[in-house]
N, CA, C and O atoms as a DFTB+ gen file, in Angstrom:
548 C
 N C O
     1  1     -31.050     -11.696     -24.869
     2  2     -31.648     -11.620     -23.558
     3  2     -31.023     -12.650     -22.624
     4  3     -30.749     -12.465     -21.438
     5  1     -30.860     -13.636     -23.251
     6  2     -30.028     -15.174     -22.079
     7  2     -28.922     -14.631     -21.904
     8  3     -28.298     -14.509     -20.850
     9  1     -28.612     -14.239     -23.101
    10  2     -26.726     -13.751     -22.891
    11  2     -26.619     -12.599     -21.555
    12  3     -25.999     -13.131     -20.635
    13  1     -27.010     -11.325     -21.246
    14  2     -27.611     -10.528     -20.596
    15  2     -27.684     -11.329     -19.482
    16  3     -26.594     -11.560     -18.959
    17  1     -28.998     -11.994     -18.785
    18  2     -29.197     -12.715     -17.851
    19  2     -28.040     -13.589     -17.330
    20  3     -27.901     -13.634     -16.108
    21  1     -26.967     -14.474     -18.315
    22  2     -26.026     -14.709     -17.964
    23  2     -24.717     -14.081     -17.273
    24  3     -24.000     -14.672     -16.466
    25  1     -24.540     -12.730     -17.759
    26  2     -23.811     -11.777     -17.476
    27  2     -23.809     -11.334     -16.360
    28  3     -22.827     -11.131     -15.647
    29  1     -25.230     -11.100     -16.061
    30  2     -25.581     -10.339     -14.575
    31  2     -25.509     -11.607     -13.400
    32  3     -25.446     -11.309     -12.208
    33  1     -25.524     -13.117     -13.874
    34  2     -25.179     -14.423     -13.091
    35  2     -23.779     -14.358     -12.907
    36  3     -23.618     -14.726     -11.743
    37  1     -22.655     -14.093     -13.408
    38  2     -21.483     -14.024     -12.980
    39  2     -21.324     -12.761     -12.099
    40  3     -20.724     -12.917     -11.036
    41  1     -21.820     -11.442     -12.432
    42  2     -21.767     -10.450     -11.692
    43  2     -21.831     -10.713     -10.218
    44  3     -21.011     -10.352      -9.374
    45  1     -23.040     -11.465     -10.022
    46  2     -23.734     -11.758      -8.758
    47  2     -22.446     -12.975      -8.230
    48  3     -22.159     -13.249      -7.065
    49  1     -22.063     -13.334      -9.011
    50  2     -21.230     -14.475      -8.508
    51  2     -20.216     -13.968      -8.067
    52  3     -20.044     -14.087      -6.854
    53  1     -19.112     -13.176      -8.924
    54  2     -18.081     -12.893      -8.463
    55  2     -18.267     -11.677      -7.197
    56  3     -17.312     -11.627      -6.421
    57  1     -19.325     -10.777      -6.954
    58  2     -19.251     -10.375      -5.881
    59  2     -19.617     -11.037      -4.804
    60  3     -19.099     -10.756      -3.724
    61  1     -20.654     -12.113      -4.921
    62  2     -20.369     -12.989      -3.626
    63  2     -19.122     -13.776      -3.270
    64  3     -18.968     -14.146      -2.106
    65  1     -18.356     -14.013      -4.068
    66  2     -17.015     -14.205      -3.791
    67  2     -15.745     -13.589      -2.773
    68  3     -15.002     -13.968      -1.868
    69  1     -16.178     -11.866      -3.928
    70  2     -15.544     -11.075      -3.165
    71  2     -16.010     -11.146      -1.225
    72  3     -15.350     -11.146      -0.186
    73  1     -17.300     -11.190      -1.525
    74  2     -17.810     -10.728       0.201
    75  2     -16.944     -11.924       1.112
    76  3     -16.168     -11.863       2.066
    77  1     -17.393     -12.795       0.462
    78  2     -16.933     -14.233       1.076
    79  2     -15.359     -14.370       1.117
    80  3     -14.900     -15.158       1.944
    81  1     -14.250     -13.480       0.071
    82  2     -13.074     -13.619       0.709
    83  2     -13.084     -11.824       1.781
    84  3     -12.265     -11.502       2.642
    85  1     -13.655     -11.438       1.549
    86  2     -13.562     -10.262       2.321
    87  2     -14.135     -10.448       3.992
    88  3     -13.924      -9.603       4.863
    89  1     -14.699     -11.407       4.152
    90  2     -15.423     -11.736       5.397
    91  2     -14.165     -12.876       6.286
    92  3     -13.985     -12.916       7.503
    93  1     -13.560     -13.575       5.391
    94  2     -13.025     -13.739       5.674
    95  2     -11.260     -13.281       6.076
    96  3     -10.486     -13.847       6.848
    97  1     -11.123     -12.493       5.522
    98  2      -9.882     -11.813       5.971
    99  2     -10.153     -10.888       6.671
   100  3      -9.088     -10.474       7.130
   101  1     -11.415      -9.994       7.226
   102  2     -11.706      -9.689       8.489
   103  2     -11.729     -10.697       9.224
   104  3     -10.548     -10.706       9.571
   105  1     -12.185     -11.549       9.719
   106  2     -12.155     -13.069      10.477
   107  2     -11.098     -12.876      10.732
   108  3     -10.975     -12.545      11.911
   109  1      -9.719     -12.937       9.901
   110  2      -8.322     -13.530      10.348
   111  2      -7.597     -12.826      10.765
   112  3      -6.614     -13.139      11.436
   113  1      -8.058     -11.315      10.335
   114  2      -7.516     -10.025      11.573
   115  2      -8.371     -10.069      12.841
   116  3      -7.833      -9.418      13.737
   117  1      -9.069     -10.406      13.059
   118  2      -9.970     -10.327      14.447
   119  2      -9.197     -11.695      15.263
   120  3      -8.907     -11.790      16.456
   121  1      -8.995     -12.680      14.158
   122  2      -8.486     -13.993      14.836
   123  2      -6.967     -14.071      15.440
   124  3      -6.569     -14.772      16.371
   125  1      -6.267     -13.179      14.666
   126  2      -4.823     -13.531      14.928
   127  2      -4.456     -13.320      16.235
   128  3      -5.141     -12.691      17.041
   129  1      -3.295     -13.874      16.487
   130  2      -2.841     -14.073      17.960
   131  2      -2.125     -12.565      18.033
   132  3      -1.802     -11.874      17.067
   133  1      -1.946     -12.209      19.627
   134  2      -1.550     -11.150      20.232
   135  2       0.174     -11.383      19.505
   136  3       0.620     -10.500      18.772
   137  1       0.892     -12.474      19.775
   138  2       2.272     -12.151      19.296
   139  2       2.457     -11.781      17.819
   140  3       3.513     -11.224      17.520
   141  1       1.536     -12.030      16.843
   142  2       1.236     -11.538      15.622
   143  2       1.566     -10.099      15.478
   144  3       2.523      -9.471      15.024
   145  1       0.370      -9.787      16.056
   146  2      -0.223      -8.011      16.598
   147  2       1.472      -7.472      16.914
   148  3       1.980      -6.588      16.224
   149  1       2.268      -8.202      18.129
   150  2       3.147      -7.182      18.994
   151  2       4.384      -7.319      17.410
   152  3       5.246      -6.461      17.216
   153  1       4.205      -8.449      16.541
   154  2       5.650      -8.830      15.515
   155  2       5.458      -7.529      14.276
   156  3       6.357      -7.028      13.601
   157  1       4.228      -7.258      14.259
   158  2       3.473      -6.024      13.127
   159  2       4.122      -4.822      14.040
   160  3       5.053      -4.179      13.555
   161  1       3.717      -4.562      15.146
   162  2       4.063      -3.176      15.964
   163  2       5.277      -3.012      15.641
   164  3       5.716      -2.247      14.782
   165  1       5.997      -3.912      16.497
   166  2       7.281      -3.954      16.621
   167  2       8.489      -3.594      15.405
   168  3       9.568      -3.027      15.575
   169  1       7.768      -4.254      13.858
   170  2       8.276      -4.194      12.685
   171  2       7.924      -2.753      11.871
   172  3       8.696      -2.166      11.113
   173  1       6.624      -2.363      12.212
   174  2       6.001      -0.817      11.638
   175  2       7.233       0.365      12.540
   176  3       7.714       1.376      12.028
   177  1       7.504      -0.133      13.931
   178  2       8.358       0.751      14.584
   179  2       9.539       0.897      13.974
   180  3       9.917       2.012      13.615
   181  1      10.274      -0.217      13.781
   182  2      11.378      -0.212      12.993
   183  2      11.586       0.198      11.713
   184  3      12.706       0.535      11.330
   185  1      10.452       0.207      10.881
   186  2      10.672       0.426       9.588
   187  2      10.630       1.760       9.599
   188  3      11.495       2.368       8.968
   189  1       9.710       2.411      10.250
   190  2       9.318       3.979      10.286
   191  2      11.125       4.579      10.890
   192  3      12.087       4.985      10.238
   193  1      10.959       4.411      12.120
   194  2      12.106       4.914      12.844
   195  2      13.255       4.443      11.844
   196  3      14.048       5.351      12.093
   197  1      13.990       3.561      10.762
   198  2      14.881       3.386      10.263
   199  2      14.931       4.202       8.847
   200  3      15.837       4.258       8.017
   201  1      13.568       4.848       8.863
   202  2      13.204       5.024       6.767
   203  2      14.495       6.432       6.642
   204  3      15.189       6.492       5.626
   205  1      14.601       7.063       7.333
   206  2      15.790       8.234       6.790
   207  2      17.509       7.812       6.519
   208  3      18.156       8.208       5.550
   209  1      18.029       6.943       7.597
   210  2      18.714       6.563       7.842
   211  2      19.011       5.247       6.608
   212  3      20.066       4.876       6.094
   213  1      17.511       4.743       6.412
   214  2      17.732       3.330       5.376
   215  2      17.867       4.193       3.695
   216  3      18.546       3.869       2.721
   217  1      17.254       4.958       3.818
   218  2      17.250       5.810       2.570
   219  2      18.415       6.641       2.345
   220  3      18.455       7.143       1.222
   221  1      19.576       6.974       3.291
   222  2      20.728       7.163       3.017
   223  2      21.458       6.090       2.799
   224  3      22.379       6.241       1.997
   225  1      21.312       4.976       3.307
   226  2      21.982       4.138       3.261
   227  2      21.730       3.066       1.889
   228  3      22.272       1.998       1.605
   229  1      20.950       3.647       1.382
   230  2      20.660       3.093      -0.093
   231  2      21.270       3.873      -0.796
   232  3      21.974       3.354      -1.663
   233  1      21.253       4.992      -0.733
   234  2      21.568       6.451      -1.440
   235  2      23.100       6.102      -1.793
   236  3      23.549       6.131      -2.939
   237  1      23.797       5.787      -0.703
   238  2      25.553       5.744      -0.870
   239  2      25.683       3.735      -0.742
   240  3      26.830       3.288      -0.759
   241  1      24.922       3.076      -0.667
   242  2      25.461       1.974      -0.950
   243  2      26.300       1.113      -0.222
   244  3      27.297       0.454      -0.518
   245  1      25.494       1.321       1.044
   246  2      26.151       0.661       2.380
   247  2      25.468       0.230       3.457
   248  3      24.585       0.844       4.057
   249  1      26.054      -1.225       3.772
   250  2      25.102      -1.678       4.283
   251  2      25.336      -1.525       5.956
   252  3      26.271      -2.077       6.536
   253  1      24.573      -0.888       6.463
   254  2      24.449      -0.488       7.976
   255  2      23.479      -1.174       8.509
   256  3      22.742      -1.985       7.949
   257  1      23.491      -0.603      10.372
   258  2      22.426      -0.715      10.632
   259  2      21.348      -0.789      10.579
   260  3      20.467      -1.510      11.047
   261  1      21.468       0.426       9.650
   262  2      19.616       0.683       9.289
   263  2      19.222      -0.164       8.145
   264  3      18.252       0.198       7.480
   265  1      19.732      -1.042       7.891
   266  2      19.844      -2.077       6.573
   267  2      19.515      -2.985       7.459
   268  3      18.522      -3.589       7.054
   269  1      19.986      -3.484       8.782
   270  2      19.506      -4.695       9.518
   271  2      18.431      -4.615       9.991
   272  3      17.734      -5.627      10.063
   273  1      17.988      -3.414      10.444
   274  2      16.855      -3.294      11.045
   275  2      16.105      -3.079       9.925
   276  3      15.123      -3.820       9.910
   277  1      16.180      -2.406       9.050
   278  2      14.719      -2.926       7.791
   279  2      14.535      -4.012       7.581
   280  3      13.383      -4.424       7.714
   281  1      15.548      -4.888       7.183
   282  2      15.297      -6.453       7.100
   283  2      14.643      -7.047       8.618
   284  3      14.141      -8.168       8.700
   285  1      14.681      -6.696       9.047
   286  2      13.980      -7.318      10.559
   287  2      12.510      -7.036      10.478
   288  3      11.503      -7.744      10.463
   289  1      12.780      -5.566      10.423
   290  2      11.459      -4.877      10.287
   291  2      10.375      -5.585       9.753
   292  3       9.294      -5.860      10.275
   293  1      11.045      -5.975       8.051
   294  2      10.201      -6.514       6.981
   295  2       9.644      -7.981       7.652
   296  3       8.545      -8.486       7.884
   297  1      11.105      -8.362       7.822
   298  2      10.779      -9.995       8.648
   299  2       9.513      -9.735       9.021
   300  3       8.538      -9.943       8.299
   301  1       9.461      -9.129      10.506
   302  2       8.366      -9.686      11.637
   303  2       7.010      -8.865      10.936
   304  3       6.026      -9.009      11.662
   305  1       6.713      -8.016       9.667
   306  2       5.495      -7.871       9.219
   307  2       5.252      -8.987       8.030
   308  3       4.086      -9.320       7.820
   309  1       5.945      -9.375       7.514
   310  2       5.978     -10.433       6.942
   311  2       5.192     -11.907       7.625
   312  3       4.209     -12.525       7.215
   313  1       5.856     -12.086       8.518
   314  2       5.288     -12.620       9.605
   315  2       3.746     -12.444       9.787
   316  3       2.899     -13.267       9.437
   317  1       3.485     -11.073      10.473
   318  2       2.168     -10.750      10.444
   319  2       0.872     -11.441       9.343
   320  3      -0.062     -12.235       9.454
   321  1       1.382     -10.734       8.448
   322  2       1.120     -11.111       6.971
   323  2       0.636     -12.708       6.706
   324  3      -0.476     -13.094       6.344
   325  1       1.878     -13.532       7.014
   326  2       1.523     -15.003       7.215
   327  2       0.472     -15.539       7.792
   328  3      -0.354     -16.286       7.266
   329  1       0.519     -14.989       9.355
   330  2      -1.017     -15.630      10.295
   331  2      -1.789     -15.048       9.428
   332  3      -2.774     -15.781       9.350
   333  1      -1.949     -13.999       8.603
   334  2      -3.325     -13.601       8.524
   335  2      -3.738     -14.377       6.962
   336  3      -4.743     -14.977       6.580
   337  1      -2.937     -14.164       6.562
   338  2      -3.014     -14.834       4.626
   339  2      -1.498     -16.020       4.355
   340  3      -0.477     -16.265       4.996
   341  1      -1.953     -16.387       3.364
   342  2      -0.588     -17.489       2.782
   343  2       0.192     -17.758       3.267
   344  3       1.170     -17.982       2.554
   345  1       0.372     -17.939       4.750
   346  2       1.454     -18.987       5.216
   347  2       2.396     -19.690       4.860
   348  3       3.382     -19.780       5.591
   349  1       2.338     -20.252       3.850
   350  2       3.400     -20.760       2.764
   351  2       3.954     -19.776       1.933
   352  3       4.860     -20.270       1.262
   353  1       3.788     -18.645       1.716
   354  2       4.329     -17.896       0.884
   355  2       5.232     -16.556       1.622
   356  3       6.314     -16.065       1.302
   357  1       4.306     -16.231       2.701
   358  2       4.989     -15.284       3.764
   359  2       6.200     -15.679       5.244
   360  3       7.143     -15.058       5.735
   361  1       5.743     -16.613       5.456
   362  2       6.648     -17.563       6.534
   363  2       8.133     -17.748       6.237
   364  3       9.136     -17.499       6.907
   365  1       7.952     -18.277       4.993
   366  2       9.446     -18.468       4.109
   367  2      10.023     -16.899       4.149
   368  3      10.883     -16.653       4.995
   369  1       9.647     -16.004       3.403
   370  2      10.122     -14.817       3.321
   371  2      10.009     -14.239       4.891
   372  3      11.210     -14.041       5.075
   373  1       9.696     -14.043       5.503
   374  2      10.639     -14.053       6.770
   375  2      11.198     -14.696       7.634
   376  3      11.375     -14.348       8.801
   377  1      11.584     -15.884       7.021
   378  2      12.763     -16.458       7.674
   379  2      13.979     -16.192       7.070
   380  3      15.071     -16.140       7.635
   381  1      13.579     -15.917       5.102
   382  2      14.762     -15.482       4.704
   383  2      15.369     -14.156       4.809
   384  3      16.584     -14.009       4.679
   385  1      14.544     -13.150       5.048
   386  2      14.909     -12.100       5.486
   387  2      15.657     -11.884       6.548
   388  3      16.615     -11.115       6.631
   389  1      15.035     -12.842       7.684
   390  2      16.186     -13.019       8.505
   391  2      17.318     -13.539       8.215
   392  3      18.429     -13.038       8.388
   393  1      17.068     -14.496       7.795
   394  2      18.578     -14.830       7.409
   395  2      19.751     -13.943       6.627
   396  3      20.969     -14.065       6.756
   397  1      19.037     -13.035       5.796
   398  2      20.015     -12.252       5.031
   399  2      20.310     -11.546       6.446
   400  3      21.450     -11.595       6.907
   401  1      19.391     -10.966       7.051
   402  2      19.962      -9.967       8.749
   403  2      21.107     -10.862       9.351
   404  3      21.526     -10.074      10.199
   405  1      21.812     -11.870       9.464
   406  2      22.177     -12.611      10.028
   407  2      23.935     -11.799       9.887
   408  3      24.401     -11.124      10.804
   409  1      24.556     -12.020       8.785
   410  2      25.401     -10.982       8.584
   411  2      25.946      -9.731       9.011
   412  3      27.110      -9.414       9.256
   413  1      24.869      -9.077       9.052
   414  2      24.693      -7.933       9.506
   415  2      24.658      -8.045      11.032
   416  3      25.271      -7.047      11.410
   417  1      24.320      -8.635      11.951
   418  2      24.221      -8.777      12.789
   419  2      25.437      -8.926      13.907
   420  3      25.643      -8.335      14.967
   421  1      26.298     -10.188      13.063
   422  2      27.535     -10.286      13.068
   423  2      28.796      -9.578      12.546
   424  3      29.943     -10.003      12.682
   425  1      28.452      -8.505      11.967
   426  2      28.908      -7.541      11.599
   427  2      30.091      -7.724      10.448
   428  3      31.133      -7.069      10.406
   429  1      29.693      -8.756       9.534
   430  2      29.927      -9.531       8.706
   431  2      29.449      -8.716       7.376
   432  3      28.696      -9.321       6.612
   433  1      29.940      -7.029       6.962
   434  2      29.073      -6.674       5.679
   435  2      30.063      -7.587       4.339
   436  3      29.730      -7.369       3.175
   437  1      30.597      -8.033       4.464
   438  2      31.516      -8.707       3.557
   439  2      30.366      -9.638       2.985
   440  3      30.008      -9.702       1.809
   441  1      29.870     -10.335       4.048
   442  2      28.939     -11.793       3.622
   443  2      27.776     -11.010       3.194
   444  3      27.492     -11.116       2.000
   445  1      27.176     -10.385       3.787
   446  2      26.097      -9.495       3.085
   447  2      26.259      -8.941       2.057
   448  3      25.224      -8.801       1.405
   449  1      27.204      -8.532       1.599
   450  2      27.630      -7.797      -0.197
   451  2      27.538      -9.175      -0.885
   452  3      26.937      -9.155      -1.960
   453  1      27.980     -10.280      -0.508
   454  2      28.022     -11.580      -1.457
   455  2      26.959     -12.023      -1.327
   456  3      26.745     -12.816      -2.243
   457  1      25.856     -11.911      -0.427
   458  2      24.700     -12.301      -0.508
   459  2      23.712     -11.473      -1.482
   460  3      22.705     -11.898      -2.048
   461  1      24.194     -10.351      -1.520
   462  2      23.113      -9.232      -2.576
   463  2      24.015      -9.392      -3.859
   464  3      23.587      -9.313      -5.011
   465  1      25.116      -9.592      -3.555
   466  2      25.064      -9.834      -5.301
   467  2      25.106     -10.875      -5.741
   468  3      25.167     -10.982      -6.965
   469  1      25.093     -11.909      -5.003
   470  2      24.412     -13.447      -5.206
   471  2      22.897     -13.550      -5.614
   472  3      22.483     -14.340      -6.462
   473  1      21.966     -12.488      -4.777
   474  2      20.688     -12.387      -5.325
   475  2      20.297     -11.586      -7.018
   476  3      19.445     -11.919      -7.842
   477  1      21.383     -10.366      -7.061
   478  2      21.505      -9.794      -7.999
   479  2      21.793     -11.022      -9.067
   480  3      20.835     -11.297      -9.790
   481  1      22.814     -11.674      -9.223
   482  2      23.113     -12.715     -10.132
   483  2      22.016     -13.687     -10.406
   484  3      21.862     -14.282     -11.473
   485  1      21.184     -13.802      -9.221
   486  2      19.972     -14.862      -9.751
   487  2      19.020     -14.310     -10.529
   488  3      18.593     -14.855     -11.547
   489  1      18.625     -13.169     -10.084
   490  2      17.576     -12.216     -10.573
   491  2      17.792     -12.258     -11.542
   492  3      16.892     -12.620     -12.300
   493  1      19.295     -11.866     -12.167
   494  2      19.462     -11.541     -13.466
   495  2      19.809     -12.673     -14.480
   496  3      20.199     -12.719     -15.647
   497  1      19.516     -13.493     -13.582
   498  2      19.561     -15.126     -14.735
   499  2      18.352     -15.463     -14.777
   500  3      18.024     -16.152     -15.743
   501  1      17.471     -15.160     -13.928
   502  2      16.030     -15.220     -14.344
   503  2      15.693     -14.844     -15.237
   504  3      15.354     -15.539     -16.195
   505  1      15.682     -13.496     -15.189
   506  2      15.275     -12.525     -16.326
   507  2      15.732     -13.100     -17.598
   508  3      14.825     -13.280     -18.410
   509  1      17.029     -13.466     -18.007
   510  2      17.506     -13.942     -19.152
   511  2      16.737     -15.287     -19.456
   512  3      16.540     -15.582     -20.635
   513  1      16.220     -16.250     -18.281
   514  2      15.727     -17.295     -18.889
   515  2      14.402     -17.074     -19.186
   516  3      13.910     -17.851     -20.004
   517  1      13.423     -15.868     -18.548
   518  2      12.156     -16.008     -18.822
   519  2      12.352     -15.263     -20.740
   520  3      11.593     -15.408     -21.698
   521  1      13.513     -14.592     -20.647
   522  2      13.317     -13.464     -22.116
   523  2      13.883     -14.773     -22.830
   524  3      13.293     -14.669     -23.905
   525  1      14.658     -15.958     -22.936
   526  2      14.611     -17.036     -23.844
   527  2      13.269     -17.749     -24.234
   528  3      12.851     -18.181     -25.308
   529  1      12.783     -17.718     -23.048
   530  2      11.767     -18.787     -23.189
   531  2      10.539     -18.004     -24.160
   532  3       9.996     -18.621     -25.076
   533  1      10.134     -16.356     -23.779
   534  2       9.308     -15.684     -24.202
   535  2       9.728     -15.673     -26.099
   536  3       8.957     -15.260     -26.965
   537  1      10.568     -16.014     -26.246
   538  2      11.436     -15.696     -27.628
   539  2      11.213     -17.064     -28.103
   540  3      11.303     -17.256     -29.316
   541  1      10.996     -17.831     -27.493
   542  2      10.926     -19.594     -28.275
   543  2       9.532     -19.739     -28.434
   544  3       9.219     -20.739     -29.080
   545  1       8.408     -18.884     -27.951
   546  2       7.169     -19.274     -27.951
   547  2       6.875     -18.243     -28.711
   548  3       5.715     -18.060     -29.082
């Protein structure tokens, strides 16, 4: 019976939790600033208007326009994302997103191929160090 009564005490707990982060991330969409709002528009426009064009351009493996403007895209919802939640975690990722756009911009796909397979190479040294480490434990 205590055990029971205990059970239904966390129940009650973790949904007041939930309400309480849920009240609050309404709060921080009601709160965010208008340039927030126009960096989300602006980035949903781009991503939509680029998705055929970016999806060929994945398809054959070339980095275009529509490769800069997704990365932008992502940027300024990324952005969004930040004012509203984790700031430290979203802020960074669109600045680096921009930065990979930077290339591209300059019309530099040379530096952009060494930048993706610079990321490719990390990724894939990750992976090898988390599958060592998973293997030693």
């Amino acid at each position: 019976m205590n055990r029971r009564y205990r059970n239904q005490n966390l129940i009650y707990l973790f949904a007041l939790v939930g309400v309480l982060v849920a009240i609050y991330v309404v709060y921080q969409f009601l709160t965010a600033g208008l340039q927030a709002y126009l960096a989300l528009i602006a980035g949903i426009m781009l991503l939509i208007g680029n998705l055929p064009e970016f999806a060929k351009a994945l398809r054959q493996r070339q980095f275009s326009s529509a490769v800069h403007n997704t990365l932008i895209g992502l940027a300024l919802v990324s952005y969004f994302v930040g004012e509203i939640i984790l700031k430290a975690l979203f802020w960074p990722l669109s600045i680096l997103l921009l930065f990979a756009a930077v290339p591209l911009t300059l019309n530099r796909v040379g530096v952009a191929r060494a930048y993706a397979s610079a990321g490719r190479n990390i990724a894939s040294q990750a992976r090898q160090l988390l599958r060592l480490r998973q293997r030693t434990f």
